[in-house]
RODO-2510 file (C-alpha; in nm, 4 decimals, decimal comma):
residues 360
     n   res          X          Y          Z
     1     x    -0,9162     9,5952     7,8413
     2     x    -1,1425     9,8212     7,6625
     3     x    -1,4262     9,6518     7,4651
     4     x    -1,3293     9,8564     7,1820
     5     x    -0,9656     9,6686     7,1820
     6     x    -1,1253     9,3339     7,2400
     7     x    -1,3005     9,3931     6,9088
     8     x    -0,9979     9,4809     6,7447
     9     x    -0,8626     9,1811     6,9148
    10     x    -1,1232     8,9504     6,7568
    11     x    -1,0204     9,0186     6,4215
    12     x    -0,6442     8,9754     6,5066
    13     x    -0,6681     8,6713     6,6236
    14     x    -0,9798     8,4834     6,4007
    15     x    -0,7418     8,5711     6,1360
    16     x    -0,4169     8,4695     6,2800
    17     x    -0,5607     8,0920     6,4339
    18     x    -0,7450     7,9955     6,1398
    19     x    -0,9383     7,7407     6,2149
    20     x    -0,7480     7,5469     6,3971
    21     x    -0,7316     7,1747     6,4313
    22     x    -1,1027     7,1070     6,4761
    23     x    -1,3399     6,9306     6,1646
    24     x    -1,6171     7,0495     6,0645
    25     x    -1,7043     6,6918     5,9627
    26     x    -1,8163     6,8122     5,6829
    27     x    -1,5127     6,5643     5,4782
    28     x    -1,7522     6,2630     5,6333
    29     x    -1,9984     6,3493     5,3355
    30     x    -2,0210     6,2081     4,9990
    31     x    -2,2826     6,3307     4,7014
    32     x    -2,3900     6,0302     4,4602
    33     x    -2,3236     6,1047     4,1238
    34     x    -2,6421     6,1350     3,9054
    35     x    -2,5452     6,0736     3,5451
    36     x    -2,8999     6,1327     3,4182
    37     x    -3,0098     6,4479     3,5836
    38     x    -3,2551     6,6344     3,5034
    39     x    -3,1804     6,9441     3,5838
    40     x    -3,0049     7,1924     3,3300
    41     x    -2,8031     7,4736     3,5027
    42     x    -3,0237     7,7541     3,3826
    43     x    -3,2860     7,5815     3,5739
    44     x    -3,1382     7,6072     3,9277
    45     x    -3,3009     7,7794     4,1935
    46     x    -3,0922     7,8830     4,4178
    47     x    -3,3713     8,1211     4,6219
    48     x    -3,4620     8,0113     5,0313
    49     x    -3,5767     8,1739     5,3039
    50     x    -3,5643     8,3019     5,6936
    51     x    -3,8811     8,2523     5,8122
    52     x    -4,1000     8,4273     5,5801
    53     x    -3,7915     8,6757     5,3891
    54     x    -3,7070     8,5499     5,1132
    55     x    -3,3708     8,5569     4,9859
    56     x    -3,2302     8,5385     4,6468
    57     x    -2,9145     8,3363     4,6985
    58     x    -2,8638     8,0437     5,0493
    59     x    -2,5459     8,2100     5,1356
    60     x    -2,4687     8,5151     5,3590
    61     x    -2,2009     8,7031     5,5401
    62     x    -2,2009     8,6209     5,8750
    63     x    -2,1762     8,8142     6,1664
    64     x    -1,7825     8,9375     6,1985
    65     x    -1,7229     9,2213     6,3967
    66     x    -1,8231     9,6128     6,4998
    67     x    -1,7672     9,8742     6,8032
    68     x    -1,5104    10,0361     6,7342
    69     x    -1,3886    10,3204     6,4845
    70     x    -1,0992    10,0281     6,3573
    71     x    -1,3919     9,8076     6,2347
    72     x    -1,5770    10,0348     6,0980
    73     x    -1,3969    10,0515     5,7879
    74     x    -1,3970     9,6763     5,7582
    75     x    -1,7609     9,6630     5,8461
    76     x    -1,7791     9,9580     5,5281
    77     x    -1,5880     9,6758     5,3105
    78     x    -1,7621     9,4162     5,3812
    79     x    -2,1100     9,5867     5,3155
    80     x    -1,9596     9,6429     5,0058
    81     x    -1,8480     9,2681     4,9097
    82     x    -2,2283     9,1689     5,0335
    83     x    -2,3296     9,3922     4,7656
    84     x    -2,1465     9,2930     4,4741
    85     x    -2,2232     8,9835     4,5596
    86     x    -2,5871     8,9930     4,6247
    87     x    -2,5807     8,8265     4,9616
    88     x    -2,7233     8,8946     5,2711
    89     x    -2,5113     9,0295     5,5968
    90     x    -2,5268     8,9883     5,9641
    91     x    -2,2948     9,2547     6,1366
    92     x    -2,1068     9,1128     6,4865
    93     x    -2,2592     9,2094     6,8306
    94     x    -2,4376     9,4804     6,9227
    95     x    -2,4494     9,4781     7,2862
    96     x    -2,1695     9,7370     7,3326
    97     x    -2,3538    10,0123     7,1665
    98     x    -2,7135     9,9983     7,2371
    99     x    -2,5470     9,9757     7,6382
   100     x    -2,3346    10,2383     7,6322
   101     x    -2,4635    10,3941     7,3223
   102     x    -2,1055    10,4311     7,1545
   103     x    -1,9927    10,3570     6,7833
   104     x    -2,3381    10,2793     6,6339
   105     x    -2,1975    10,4117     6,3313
   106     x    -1,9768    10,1391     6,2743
   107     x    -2,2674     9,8962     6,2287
   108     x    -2,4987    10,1746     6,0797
   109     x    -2,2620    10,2054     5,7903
   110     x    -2,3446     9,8709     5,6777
   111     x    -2,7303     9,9938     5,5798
   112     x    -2,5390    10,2900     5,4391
   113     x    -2,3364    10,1200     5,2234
   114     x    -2,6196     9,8202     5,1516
   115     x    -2,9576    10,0429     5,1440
   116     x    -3,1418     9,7223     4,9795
   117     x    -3,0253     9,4951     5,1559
   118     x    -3,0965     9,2206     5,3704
   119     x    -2,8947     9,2975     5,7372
   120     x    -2,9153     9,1218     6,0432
   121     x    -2,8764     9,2604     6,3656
   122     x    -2,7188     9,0835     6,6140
   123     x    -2,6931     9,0545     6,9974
   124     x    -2,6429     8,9259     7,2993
   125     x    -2,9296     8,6548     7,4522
   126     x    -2,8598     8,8515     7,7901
   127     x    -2,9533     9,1438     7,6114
   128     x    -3,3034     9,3697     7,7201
   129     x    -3,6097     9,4084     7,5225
   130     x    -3,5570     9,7661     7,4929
   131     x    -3,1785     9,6961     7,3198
   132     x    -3,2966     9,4467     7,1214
   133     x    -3,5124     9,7078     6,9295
   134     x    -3,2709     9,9541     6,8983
   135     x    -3,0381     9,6588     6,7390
   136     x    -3,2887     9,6205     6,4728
   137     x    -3,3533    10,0102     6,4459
   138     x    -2,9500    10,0823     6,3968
   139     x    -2,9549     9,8872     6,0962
   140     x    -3,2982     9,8423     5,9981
   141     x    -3,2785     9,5288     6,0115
   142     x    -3,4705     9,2609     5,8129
   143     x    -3,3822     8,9849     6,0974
   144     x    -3,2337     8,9800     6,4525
   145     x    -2,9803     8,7206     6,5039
   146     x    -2,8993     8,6492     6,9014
   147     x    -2,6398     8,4703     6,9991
   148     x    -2,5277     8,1886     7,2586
   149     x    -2,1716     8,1987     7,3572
   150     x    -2,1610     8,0431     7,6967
   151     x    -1,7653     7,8714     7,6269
   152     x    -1,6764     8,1928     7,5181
   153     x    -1,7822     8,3986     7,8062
   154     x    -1,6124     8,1496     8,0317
   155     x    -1,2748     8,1736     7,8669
   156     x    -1,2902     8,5796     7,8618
   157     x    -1,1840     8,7099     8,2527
   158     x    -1,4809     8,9795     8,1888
   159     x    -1,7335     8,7411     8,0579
   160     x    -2,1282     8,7076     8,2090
   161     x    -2,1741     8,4258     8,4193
   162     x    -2,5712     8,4311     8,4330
   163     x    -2,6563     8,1730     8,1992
   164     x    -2,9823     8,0060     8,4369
   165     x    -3,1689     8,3058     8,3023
   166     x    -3,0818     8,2429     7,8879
   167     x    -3,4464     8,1027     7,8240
   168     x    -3,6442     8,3417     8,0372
   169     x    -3,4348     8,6133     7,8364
   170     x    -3,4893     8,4864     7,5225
   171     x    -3,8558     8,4404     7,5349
   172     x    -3,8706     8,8696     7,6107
   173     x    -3,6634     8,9191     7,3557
   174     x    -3,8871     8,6879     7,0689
   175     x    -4,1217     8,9030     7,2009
   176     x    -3,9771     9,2383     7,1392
   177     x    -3,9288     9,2643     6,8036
   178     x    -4,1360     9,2206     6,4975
   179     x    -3,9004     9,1215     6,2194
   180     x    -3,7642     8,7251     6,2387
   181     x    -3,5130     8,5705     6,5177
   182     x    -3,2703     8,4046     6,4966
   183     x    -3,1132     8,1666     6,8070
   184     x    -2,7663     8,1600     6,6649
   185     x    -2,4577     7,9889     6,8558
   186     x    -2,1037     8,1312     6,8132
   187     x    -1,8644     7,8227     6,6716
   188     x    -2,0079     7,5675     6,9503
   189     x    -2,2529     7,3879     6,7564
   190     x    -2,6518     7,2726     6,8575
   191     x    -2,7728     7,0286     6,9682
   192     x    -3,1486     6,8316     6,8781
   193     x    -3,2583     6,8389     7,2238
   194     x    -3,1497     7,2208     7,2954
   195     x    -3,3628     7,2820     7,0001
   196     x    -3,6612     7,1794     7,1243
   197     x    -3,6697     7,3247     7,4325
   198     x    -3,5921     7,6185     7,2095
   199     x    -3,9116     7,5427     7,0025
   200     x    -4,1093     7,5113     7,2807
   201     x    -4,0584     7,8323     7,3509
   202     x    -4,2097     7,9628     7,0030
   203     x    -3,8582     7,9799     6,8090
   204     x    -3,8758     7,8509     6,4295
   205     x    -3,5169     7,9871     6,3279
   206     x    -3,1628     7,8262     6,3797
   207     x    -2,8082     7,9193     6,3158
   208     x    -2,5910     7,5847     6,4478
   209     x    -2,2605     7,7416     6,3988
   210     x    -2,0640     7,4207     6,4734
   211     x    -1,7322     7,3935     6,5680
   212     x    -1,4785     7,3219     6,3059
   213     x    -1,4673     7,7152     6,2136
   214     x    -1,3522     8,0126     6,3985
   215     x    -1,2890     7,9149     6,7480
   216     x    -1,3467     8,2085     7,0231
   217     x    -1,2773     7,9962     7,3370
   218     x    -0,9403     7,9841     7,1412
   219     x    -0,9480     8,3977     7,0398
   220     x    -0,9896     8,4407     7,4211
   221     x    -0,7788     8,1919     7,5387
   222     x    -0,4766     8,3411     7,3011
   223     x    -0,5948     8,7107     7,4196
   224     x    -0,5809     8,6427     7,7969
   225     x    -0,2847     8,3681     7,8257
   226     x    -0,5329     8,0980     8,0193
   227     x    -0,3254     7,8568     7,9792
   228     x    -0,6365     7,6412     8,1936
   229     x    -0,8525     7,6852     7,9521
   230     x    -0,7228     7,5962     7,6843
   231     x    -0,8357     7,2759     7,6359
   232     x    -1,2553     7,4694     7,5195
   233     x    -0,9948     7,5827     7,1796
   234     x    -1,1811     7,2438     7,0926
   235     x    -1,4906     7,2533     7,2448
   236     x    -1,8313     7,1790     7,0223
   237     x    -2,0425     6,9721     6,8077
   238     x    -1,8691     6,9607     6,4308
   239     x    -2,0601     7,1286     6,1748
   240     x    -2,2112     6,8063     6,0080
   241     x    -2,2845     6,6462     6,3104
   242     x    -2,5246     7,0026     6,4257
   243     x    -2,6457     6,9957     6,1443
   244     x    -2,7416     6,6314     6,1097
   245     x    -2,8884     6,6687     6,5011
   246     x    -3,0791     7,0004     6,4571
   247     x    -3,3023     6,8629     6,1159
   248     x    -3,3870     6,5593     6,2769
   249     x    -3,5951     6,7731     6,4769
   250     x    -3,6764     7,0749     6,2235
   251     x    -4,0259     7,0961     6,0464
   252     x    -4,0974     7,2458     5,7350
   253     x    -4,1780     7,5841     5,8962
   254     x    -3,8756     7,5927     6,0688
   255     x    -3,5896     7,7794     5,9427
   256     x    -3,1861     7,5843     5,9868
   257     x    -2,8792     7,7775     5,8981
   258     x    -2,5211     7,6285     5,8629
   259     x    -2,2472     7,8082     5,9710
   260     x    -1,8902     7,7091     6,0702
   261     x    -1,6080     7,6090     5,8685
   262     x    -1,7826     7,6422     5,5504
   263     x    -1,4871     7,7688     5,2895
   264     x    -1,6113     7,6710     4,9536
   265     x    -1,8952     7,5792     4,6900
   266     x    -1,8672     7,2284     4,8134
   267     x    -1,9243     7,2674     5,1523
   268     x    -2,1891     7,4974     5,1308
   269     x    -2,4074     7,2320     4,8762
   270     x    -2,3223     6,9920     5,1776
   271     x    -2,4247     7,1712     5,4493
   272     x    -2,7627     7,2636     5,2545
   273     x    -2,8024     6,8596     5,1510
   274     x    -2,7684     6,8074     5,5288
   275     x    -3,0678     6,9859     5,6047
   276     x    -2,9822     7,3528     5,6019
   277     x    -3,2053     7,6791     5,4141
   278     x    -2,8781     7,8875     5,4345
   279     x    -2,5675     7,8847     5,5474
   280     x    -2,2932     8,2034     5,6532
   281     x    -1,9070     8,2054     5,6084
   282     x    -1,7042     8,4946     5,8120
   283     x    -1,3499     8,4139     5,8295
   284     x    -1,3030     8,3165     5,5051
   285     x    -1,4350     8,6480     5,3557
   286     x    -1,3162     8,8702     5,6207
   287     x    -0,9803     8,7264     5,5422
   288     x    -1,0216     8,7955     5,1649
   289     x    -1,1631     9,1251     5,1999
   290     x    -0,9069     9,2524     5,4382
   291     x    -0,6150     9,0737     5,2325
   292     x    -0,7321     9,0912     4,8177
   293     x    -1,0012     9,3566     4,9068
   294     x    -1,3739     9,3711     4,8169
   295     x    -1,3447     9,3096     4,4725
   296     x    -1,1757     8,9916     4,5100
   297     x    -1,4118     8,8875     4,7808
   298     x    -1,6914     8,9299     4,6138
   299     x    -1,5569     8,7317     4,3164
   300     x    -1,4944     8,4105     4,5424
   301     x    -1,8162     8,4294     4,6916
   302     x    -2,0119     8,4349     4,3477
   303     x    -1,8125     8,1544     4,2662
   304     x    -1,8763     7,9085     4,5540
   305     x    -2,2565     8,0134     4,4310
   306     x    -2,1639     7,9019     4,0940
   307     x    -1,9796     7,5986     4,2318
   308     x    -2,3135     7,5199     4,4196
   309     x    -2,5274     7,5526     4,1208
   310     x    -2,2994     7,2888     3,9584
   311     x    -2,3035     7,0294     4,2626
   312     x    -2,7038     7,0488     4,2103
   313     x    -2,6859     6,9725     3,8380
   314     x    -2,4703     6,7316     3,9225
   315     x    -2,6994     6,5437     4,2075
   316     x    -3,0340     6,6371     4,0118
   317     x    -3,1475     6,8758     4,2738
   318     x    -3,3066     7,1785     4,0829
   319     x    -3,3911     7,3542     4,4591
   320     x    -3,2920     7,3589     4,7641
   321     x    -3,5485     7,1452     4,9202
   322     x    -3,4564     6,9290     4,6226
   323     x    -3,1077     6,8898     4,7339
   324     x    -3,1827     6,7952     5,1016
   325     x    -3,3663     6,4654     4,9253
   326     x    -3,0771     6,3233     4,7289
   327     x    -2,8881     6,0155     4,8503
   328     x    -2,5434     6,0906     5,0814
   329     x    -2,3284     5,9008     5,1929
   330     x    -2,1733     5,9228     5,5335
   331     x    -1,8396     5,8049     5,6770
   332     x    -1,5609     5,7949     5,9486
   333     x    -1,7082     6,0172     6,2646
   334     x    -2,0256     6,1256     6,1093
   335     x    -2,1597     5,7655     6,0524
   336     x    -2,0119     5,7198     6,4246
   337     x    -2,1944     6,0017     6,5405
   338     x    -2,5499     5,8955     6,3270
   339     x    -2,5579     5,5546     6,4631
   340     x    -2,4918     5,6618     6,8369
   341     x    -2,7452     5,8865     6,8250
   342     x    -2,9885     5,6068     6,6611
   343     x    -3,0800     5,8120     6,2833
   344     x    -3,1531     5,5836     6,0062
   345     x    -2,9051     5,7191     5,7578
   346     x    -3,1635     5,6842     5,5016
   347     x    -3,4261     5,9066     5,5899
   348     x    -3,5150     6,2490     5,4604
   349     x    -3,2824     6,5424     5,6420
   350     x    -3,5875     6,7127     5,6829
   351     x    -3,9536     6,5785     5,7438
   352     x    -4,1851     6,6185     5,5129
   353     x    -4,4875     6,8760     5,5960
   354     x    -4,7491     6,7358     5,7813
   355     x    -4,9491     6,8726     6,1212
   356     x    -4,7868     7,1543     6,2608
   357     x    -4,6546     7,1259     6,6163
   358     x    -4,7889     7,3914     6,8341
   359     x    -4,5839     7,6505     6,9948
   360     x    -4,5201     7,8050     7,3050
***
């Protein structure tokens, strides 16, 4: 099968499973009430950052699709919906057409449509040094964004198999470019200890993507009929729990994103109480876009912004950094998952600044 078709494929099928049966464990959260906050709404801030880019609101379209004339149009929409709604956008992977050099315009058309925008590009962590800068240079890109999608390579009968290399790979391709990276996982969720080895190597940006989202072991599994397989549909670390894991080791400097699952205004102020800078949704806008079109798209996503700006008057939290100090409460899996792993459910989601570690 063509890699155009598999593209096309992608988009059939993320919108046709849903997302599935897995939790994000996201429902395991609970805000505290503050009935004396401080904060009035027209004193929210809802402004974070990506390393040192700033960006105006914590929410952004995440990467989707590209690579083919077919999703070039809905690449064109969703530019468009990013736009209207003054959110970032990271377009899907790259790798196709800085290898074989075909249908760059159907990720180009995003900076077309979005001129002042803030676009990620996005590839492979197999990828070369020399494609990872012409990722960046098709958009011009304000971040790159590579991926990790080991389950889904082994579900798809074309997939790589060279994972032992990942870190060496990664390291050249830190190296290669000059605007911000990204280590981003695809729907599988990170782990703390998988982030440190990933600091170690001089990374300070991380997009969890837990499972409880968009499933592509399961988008593979339904394209190819693996019947064997199957059972990675529910592979991953829940949302919640990635997210709970990755700031226990995440400094100040350091930059967490939340992606997977996230559908609405709450779940979005949870992810960024849990220890998150920004978060990305996909499905969920893709869906609206393709179904209501962009004006409607763009309409829900300046409302879960507005339904976030409430949750924080409602908590007290005037910032983000604000809202990652209030008091949660955690039940049912998550509190499981907190006490295996030994966290005192009290403590910060972040640390607070102190000596920086240092790197590489």
């Amino acid at each position: 099968m063509s890699r155009e078709q598999r593209k096309l494929d992608h988009i059939h099928y993320a919108l046709q499973l849903g997302d599935g049966g897995r939790s994000t464990g996201l429902d395991d959260v609970r805000f505290l009430h503050n009935c004396l906050t401080p904060v009035n709404p027209d004193r929210v801030c809802l402004t974070t950052r990506i390393g040192a880019l700033e960006l105006p609101v914590p929410l952004f379209i995440d990467a989707i699709t590209g690579g083919s004339e077919g999703t070039k149009r809905v690449n064109r929409q969703l530019a468009r919906v990013a736009r209207s709604a003054g959110c970032a956008m990271a377009v899907g992977s790259q790798y196709g057409a800085v290898k074989e050099g075909r249908y760059a315009d159907s990720y180009a058309i995003v900076r077309e449509e979005y001129p002042e925008g803030i676009l990620f590009a996005n590839l492979s962590a197999l990828a070369t040094p020399e494609e990872a800068r012409a990722a960046v240079a098709m958009l011009d890109a304000d971040v790159l964004e590579i991926h990790l999608n080991v389950a889904q390579e082994l579900c798809m009968p074309e997939g790589d198999r060279d994972f032992a290399s990942l870190l060496d790979n990664l390291s050249r391709l830190r190296e290669a470019v000059t605007v911000p990276v990204i280590v981003k996982e695809t729907g599988c969720g990170m782990a703390r200890e998988q982030v440190e080895t990933l600091q170690a190597l001089g990374f300070t940006c991380f997009n969890v993507a837990g499972s409880g989202g968009t499933s592509f072991p399961a988008i593979e599994t339904a394209r190819s009929g693996d019947k064997r397989r199957q059972f990675l549909a529910d592979w991953g670390i829940p949302t919640a729990w990635s997210l709970l894991d990755v700031s226990q080791s995440a400094s100040p400097w350091d930059t967490v994103i939340a992606s997977g699952g996230l559908r609405n205004g709450l779940d979005l102020a949870k992810a960024l109480a849990l220890g998150a800078d920004a978060a990305g949704m996909s499905a969920n806008v893709l869906a609206l876009t393709l179904g209501l079109g962009v004006d409607a798209a763009a309409s829900a996503l300046k409302d879960i912004l507005a339904d976030l700006q409430d949750v924080m008057v409602l908590t007290g939290a005037a910032t983000i950094k604000e809202l990652r100090r209030i008091p949660l409460v955690f039940t049912g899996t998550l509190l499981d998952f907190v006490r295996n792993r030994g966290y005192d459910v009290g403590k910060e989601r972040r640390p607070r600044a102190g000596t920086r570690r240092k790197r590489g």
